[in-house]
mmCIF file of the N, C-alpha and C atoms, coordinates in Angstrom:
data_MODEL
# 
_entry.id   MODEL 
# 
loop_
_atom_site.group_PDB 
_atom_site.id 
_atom_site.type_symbol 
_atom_site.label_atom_id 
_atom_site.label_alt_id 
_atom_site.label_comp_id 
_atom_site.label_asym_id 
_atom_site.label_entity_id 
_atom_site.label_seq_id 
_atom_site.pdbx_PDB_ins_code 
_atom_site.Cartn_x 
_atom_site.Cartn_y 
_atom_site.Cartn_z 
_atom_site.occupancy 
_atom_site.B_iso_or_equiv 
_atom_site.pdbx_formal_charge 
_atom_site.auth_seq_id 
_atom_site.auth_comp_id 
_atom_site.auth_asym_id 
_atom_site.auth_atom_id 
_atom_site.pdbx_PDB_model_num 
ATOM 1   N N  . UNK A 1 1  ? -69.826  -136.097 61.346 1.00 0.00 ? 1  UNK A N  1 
ATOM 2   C CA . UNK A 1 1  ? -69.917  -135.558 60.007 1.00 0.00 ? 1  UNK A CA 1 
ATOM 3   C C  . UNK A 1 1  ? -69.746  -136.697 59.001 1.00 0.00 ? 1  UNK A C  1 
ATOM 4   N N  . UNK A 1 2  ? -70.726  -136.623 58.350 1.00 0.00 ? 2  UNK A N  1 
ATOM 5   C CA . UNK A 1 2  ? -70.713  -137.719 57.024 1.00 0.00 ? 2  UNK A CA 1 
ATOM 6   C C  . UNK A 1 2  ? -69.547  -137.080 56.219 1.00 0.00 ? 2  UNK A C  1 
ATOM 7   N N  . UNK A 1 3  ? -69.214  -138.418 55.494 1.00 0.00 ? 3  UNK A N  1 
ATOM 8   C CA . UNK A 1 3  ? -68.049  -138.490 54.539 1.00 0.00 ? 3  UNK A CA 1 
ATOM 9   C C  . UNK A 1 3  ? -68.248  -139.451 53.168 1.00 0.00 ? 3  UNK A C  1 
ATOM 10  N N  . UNK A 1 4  ? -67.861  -139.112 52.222 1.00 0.00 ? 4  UNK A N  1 
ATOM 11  C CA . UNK A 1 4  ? -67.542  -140.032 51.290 1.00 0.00 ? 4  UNK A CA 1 
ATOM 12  C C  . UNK A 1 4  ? -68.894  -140.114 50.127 1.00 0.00 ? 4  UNK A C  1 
ATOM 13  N N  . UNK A 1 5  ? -69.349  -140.500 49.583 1.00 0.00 ? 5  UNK A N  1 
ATOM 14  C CA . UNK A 1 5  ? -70.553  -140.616 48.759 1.00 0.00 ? 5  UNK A CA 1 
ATOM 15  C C  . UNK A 1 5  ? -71.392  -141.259 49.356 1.00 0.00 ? 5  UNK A C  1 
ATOM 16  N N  . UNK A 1 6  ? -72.643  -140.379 48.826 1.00 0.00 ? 6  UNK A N  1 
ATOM 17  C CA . UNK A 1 6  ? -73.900  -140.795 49.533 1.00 0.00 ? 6  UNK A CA 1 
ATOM 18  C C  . UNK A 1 6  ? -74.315  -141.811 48.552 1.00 0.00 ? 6  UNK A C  1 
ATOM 19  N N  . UNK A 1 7  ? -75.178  -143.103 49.609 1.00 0.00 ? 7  UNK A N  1 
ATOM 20  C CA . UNK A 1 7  ? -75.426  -143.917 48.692 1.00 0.00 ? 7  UNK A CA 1 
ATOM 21  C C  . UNK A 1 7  ? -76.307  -143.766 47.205 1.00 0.00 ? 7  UNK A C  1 
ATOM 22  N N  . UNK A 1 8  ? -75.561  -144.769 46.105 1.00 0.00 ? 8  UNK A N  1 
ATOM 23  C CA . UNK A 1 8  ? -76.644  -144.684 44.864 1.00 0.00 ? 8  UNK A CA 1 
ATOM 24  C C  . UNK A 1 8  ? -75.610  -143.249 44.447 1.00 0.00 ? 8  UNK A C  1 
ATOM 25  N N  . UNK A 1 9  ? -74.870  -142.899 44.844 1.00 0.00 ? 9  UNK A N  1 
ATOM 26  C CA . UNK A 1 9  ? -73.941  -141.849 43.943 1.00 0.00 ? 9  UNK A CA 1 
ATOM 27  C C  . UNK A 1 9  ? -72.944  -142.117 43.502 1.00 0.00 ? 9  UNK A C  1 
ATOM 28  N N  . UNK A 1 10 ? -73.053  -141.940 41.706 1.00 0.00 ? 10 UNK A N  1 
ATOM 29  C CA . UNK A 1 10 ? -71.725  -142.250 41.243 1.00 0.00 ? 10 UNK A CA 1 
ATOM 30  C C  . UNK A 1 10 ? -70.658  -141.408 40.479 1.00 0.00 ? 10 UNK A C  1 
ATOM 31  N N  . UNK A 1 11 ? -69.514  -141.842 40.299 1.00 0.00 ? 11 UNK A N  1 
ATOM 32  C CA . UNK A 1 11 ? -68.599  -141.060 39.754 1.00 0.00 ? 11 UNK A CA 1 
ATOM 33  C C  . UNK A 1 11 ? -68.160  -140.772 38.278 1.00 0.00 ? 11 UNK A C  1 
ATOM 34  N N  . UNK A 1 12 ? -69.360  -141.924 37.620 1.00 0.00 ? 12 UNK A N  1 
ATOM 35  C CA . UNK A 1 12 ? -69.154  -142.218 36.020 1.00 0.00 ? 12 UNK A CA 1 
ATOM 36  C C  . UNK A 1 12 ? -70.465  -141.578 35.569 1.00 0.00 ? 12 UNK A C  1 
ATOM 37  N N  . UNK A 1 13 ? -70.283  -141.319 33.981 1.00 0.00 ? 13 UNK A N  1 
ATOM 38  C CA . UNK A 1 13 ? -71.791  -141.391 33.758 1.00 0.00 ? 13 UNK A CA 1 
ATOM 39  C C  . UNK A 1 13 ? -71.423  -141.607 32.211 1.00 0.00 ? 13 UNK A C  1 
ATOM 40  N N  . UNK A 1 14 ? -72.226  -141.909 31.083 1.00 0.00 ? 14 UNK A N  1 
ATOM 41  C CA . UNK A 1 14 ? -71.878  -142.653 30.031 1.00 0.00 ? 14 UNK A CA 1 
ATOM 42  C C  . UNK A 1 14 ? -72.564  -141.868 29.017 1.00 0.00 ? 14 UNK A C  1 
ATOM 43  N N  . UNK A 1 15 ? -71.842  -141.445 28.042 1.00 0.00 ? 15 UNK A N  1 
ATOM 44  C CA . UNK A 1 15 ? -71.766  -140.190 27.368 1.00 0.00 ? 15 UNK A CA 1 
ATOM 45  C C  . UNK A 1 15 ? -71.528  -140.745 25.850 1.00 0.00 ? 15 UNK A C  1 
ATOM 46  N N  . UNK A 1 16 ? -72.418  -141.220 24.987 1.00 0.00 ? 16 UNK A N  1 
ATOM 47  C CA . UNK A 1 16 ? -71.840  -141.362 23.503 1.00 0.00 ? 16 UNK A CA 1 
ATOM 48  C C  . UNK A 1 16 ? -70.985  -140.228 22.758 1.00 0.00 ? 16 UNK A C  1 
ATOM 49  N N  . UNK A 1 17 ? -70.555  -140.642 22.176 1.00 0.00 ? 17 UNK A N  1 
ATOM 50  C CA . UNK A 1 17 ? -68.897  -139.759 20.976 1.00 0.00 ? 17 UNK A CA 1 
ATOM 51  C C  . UNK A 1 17 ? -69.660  -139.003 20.732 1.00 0.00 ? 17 UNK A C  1 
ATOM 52  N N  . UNK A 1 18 ? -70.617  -139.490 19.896 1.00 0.00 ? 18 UNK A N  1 
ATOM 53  C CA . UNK A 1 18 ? -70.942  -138.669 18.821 1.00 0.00 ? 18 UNK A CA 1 
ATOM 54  C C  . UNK A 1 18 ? -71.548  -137.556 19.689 1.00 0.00 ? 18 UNK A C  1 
ATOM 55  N N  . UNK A 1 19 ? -72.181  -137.296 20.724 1.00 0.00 ? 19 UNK A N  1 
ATOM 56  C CA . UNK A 1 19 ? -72.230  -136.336 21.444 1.00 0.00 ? 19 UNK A CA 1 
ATOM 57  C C  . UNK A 1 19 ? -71.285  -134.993 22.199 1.00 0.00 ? 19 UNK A C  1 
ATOM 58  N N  . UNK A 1 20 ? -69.963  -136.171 22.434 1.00 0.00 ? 20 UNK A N  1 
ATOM 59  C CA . UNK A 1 20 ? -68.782  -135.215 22.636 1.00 0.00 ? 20 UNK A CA 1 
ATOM 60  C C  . UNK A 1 20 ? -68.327  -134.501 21.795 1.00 0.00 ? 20 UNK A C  1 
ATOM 61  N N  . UNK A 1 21 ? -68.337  -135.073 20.320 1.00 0.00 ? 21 UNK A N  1 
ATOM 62  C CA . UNK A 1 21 ? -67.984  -134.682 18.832 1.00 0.00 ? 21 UNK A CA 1 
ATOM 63  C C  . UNK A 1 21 ? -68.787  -133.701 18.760 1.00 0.00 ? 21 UNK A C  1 
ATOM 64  N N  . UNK A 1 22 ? -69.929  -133.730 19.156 1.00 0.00 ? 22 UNK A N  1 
ATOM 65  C CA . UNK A 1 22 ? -70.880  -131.820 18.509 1.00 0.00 ? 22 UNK A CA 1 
ATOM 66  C C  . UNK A 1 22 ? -70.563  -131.014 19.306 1.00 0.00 ? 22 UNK A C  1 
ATOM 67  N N  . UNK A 1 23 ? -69.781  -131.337 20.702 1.00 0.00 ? 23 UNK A N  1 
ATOM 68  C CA . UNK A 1 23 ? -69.610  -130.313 22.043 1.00 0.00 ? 23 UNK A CA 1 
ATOM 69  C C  . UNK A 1 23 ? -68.394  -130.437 21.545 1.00 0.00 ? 23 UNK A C  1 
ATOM 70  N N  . UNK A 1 24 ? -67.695  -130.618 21.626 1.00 0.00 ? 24 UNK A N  1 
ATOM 71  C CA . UNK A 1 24 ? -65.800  -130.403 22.359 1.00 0.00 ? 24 UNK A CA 1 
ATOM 72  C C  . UNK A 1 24 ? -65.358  -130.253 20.514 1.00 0.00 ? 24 UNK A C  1 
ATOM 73  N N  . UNK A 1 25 ? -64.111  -129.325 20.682 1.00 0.00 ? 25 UNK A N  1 
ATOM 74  C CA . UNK A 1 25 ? -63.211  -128.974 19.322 1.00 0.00 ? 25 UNK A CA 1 
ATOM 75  C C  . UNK A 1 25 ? -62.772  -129.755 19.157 1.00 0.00 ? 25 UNK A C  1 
ATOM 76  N N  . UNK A 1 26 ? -62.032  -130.330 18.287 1.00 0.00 ? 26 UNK A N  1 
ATOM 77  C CA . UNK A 1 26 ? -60.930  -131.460 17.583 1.00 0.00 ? 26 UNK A CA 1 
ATOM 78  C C  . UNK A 1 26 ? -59.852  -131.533 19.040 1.00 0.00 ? 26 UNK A C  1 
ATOM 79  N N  . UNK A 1 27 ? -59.398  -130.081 18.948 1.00 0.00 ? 27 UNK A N  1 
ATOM 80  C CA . UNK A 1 27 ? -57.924  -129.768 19.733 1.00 0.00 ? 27 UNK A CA 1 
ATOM 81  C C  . UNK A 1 27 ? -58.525  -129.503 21.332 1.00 0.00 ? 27 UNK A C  1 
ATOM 82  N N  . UNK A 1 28 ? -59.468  -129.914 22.041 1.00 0.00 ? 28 UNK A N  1 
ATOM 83  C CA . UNK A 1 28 ? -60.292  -129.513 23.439 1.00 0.00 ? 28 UNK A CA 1 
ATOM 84  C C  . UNK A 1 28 ? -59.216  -131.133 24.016 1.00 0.00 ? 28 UNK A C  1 
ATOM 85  N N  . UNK A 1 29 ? -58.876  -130.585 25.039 1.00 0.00 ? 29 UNK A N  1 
ATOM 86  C CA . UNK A 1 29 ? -58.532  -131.985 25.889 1.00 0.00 ? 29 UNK A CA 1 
ATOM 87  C C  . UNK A 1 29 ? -59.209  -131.912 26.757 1.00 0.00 ? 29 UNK A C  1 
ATOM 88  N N  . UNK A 1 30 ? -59.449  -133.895 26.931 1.00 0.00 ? 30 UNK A N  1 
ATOM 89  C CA . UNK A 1 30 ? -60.704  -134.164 27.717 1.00 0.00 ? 30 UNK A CA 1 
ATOM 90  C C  . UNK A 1 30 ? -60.316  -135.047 28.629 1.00 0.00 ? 30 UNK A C  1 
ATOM 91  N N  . UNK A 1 31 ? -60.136  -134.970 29.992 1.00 0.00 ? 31 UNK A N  1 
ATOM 92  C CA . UNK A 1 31 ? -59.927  -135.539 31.219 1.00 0.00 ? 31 UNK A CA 1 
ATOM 93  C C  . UNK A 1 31 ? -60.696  -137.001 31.111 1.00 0.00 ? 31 UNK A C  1 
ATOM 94  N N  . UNK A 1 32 ? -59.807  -137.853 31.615 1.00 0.00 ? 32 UNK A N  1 
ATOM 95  C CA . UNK A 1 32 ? -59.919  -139.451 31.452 1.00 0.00 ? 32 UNK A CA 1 
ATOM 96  C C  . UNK A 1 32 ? -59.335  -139.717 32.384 1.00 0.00 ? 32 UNK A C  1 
ATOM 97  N N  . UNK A 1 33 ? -59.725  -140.723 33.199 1.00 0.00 ? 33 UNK A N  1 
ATOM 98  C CA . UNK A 1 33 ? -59.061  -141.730 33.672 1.00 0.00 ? 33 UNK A CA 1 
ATOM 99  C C  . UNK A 1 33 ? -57.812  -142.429 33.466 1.00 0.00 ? 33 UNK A C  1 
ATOM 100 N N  . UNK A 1 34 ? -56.748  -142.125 34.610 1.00 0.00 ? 34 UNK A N  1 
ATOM 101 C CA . UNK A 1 34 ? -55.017  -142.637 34.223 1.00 0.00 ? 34 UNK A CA 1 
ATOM 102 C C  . UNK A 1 34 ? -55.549  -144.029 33.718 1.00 0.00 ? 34 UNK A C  1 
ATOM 103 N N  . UNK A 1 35 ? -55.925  -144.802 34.373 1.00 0.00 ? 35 UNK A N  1 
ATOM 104 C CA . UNK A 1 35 ? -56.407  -146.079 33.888 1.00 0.00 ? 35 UNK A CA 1 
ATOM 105 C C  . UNK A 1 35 ? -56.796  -146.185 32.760 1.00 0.00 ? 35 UNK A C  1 
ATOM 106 N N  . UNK A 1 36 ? -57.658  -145.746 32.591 1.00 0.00 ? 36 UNK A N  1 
ATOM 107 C CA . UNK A 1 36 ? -58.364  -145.863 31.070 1.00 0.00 ? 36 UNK A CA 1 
ATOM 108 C C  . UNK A 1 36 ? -57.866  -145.365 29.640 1.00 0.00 ? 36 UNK A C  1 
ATOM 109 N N  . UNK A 1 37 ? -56.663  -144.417 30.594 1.00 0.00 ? 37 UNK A N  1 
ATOM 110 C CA . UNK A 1 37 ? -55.711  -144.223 29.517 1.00 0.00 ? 37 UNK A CA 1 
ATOM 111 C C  . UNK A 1 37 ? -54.686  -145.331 29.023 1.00 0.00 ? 37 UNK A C  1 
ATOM 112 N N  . UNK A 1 38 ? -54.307  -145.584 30.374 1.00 0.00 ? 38 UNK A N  1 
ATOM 113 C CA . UNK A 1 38 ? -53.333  -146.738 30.053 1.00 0.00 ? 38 UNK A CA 1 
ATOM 114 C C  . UNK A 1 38 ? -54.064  -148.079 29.417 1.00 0.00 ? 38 UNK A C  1 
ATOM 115 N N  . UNK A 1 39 ? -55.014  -148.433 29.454 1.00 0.00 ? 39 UNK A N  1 
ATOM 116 C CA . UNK A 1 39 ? -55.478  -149.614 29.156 1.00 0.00 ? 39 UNK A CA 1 
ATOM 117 C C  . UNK A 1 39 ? -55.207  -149.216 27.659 1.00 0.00 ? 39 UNK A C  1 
ATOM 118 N N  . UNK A 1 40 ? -55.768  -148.344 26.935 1.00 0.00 ? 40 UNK A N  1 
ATOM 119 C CA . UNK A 1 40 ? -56.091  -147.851 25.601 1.00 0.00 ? 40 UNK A CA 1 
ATOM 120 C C  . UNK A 1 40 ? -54.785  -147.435 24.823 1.00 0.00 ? 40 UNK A C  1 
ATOM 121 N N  . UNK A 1 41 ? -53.446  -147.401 25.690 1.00 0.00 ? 41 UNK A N  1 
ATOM 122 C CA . UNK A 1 41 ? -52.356  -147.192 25.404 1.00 0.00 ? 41 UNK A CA 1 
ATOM 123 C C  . UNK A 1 41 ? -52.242  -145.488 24.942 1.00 0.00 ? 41 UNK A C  1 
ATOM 124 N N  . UNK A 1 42 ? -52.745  -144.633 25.542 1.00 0.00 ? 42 UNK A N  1 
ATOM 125 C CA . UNK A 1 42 ? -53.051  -143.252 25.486 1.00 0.00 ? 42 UNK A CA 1 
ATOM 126 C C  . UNK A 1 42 ? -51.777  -142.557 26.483 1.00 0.00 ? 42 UNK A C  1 
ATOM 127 N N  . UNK A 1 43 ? -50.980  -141.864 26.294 1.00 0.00 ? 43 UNK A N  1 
ATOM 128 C CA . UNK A 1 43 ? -49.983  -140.895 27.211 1.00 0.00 ? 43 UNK A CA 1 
ATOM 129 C C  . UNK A 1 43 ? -50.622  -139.492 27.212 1.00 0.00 ? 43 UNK A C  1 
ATOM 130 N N  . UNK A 1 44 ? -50.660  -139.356 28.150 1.00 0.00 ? 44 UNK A N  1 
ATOM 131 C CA . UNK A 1 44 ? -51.187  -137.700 28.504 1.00 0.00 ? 44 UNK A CA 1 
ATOM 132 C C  . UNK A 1 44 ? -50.733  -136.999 29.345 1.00 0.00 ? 44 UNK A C  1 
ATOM 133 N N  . UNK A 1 45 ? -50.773  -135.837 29.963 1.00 0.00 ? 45 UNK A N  1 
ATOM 134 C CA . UNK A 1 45 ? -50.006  -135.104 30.906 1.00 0.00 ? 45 UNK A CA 1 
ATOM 135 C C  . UNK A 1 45 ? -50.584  -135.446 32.363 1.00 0.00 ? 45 UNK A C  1 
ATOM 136 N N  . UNK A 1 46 ? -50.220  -135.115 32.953 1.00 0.00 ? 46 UNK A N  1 
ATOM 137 C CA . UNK A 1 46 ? -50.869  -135.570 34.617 1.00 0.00 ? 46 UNK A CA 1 
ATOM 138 C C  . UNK A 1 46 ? -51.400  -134.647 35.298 1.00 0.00 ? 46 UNK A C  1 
ATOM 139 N N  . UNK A 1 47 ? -52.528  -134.408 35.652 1.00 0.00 ? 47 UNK A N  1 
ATOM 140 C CA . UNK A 1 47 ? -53.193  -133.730 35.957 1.00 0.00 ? 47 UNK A CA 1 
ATOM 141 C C  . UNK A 1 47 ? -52.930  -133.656 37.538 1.00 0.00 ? 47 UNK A C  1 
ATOM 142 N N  . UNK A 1 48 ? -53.162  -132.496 38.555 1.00 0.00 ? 48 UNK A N  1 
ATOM 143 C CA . UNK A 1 48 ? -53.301  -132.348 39.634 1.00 0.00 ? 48 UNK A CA 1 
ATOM 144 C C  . UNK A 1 48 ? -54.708  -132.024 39.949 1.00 0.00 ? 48 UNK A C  1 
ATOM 145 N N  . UNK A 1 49 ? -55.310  -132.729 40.606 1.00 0.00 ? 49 UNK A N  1 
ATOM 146 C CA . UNK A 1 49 ? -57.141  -132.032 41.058 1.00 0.00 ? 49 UNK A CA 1 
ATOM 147 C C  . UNK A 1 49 ? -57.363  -131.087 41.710 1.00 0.00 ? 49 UNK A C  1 
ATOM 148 N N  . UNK A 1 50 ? -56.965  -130.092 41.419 1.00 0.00 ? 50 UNK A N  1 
ATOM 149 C CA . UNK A 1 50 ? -57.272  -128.574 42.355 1.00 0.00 ? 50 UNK A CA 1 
ATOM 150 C C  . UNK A 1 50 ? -58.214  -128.038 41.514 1.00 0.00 ? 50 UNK A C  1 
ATOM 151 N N  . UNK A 1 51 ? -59.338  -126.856 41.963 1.00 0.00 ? 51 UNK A N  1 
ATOM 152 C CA . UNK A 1 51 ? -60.083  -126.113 41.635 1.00 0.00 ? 51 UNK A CA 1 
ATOM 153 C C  . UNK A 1 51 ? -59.335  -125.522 40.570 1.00 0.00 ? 51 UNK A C  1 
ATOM 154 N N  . UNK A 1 52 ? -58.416  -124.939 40.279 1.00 0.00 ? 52 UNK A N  1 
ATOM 155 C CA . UNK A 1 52 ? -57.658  -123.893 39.377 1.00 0.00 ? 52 UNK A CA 1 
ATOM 156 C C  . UNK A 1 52 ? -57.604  -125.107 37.792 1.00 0.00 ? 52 UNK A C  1 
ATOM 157 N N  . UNK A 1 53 ? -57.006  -126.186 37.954 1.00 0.00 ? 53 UNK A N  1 
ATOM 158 C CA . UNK A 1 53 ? -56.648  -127.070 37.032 1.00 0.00 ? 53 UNK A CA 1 
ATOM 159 C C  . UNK A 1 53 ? -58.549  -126.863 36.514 1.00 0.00 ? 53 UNK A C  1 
ATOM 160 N N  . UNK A 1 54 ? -59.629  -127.373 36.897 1.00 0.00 ? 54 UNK A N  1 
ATOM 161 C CA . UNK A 1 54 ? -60.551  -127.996 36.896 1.00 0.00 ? 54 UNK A CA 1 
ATOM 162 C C  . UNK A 1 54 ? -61.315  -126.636 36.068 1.00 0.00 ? 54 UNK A C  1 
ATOM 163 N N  . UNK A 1 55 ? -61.092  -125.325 36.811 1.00 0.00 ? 55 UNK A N  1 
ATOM 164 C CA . UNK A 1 55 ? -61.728  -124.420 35.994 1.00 0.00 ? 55 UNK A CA 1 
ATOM 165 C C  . UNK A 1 55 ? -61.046  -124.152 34.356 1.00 0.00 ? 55 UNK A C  1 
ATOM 166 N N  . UNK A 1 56 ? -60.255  -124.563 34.628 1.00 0.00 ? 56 UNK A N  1 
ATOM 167 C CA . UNK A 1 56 ? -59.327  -124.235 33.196 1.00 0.00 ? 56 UNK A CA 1 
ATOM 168 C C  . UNK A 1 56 ? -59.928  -125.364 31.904 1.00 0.00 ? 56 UNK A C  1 
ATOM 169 N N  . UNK A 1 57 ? -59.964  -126.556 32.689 1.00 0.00 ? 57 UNK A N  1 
ATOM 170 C CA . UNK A 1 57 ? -60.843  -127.493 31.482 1.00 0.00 ? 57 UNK A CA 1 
ATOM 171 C C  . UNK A 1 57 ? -62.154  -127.121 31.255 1.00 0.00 ? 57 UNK A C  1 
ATOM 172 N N  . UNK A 1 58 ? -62.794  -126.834 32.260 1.00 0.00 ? 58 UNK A N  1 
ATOM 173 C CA . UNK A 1 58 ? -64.399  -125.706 32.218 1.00 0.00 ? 58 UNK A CA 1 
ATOM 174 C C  . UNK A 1 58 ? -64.523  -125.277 31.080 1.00 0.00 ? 58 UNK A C  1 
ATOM 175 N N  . UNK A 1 59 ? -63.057  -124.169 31.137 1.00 0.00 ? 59 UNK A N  1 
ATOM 176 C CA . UNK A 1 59 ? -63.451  -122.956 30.299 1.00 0.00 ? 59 UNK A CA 1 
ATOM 177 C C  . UNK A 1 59 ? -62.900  -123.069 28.931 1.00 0.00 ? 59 UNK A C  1 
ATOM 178 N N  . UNK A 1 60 ? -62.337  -124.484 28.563 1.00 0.00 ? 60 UNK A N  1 
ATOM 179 C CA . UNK A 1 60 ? -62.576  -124.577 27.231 1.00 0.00 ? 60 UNK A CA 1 
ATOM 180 C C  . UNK A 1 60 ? -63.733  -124.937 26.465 1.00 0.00 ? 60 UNK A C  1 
ATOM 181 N N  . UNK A 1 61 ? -64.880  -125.241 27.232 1.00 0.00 ? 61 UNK A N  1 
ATOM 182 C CA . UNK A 1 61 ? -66.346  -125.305 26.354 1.00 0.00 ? 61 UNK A CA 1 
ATOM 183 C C  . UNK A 1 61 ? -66.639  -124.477 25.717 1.00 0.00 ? 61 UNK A C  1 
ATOM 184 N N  . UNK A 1 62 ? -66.945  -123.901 24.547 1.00 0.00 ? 62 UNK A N  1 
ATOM 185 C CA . UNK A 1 62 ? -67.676  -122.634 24.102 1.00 0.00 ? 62 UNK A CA 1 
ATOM 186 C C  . UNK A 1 62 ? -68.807  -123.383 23.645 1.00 0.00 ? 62 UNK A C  1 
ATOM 187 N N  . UNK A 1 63 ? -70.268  -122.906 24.472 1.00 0.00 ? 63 UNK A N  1 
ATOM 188 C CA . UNK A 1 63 ? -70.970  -123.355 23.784 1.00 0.00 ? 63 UNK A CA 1 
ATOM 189 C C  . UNK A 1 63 ? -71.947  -121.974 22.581 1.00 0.00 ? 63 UNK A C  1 
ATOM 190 N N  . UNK A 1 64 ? -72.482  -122.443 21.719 1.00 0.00 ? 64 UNK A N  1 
ATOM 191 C CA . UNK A 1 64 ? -73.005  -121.488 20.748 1.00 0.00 ? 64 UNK A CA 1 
ATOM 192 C C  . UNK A 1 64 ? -74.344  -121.219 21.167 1.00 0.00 ? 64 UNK A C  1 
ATOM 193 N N  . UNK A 1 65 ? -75.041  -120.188 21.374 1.00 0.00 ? 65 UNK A N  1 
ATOM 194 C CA . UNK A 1 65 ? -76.591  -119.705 21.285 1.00 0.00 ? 65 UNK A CA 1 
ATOM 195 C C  . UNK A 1 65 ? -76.782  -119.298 19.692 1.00 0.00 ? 65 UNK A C  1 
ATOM 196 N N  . UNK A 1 66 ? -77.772  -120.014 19.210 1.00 0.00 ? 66 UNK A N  1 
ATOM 197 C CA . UNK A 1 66 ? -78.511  -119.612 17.590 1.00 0.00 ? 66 UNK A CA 1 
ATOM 198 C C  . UNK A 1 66 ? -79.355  -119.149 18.773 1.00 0.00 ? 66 UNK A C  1 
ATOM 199 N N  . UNK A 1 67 ? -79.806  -117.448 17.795 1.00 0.00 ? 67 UNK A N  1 
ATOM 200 C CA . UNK A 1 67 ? -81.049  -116.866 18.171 1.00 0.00 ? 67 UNK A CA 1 
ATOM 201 C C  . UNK A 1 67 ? -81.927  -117.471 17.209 1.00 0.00 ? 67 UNK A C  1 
ATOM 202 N N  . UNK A 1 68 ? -83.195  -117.424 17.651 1.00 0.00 ? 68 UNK A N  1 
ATOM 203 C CA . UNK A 1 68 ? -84.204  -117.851 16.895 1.00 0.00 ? 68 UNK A CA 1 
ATOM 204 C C  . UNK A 1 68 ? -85.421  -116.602 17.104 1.00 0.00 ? 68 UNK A C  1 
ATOM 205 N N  . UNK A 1 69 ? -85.836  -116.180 16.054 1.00 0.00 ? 69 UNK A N  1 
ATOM 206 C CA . UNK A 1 69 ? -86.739  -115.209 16.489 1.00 0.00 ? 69 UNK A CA 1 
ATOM 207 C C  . UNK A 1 69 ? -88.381  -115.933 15.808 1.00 0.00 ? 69 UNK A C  1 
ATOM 208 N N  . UNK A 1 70 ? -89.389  -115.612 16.460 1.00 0.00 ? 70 UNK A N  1 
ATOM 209 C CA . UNK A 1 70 ? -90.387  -116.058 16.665 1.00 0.00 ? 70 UNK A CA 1 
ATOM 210 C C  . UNK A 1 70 ? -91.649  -114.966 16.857 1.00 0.00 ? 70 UNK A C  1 
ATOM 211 N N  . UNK A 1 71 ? -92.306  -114.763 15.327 1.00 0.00 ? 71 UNK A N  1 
ATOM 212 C CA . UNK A 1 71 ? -93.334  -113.766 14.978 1.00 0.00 ? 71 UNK A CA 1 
ATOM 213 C C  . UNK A 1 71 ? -94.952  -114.519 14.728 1.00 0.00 ? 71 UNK A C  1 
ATOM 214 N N  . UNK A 1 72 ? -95.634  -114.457 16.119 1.00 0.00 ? 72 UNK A N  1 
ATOM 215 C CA . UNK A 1 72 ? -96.995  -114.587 16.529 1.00 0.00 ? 72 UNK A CA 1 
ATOM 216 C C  . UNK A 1 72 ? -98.075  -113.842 16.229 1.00 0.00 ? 72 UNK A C  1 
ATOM 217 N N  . UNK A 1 73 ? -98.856  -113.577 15.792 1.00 0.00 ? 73 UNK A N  1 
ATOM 218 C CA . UNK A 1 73 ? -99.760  -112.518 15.293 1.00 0.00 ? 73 UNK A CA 1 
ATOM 219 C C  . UNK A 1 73 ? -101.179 -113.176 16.089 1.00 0.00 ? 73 UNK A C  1 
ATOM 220 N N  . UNK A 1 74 ? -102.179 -112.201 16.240 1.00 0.00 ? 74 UNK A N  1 
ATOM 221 C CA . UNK A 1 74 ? -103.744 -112.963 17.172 1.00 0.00 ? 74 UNK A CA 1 
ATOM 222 C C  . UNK A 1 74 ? -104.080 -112.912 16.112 1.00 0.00 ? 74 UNK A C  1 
ATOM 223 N N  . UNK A 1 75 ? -103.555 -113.547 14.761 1.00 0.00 ? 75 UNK A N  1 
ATOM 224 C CA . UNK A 1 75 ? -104.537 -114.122 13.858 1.00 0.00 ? 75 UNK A CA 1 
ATOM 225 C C  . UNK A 1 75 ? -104.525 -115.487 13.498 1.00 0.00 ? 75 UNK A C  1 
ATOM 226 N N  . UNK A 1 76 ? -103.414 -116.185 14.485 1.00 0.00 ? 76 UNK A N  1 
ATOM 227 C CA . UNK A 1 76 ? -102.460 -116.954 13.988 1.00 0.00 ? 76 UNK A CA 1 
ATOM 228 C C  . UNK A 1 76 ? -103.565 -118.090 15.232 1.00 0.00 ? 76 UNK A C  1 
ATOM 229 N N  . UNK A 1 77 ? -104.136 -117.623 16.115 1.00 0.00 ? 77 UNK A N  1 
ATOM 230 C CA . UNK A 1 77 ? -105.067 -118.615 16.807 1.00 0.00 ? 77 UNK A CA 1 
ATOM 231 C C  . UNK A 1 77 ? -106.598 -118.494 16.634 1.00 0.00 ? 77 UNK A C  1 
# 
């Protein structure tokens, strides 16, 4: 039985702010790297990696649907 990451798979992926800024609330906490915390001089709580922890950061996304409604007429081609 294979183990571990398949090659060419990674664990990062690179995400500009200003993108997190239109998704995530002011007050949304966002899972980082202990490292990358510490480098940046950041204290945060310590996370355990279980499914339960992991759905809970999930389910602070709210994302918004705008309806858009869209009136076609066969005169319109």
């Amino acid at each position: 039985m294979a183990r571990g990451k398949k090659k060419g798979a990674t664990s990062f992926v690179s995400v500009s702010l200003e993108t997190l800024n239109t998704i995530l609330r002011p007050e949304a906490n966002v899972l980082v790297s202990r490292r990358f915390a510490e480098t940046l001089g950041i204290e945060g709580d310590r996370v355990v990696g279980d499914g339960k922890v992991m759905d809970t950061y999930g389910s602070q996304i709210e994302i918004a649907e705008d309806s858009l409604e869209i009136n076609v007429s066969n005169d319109d081609f």
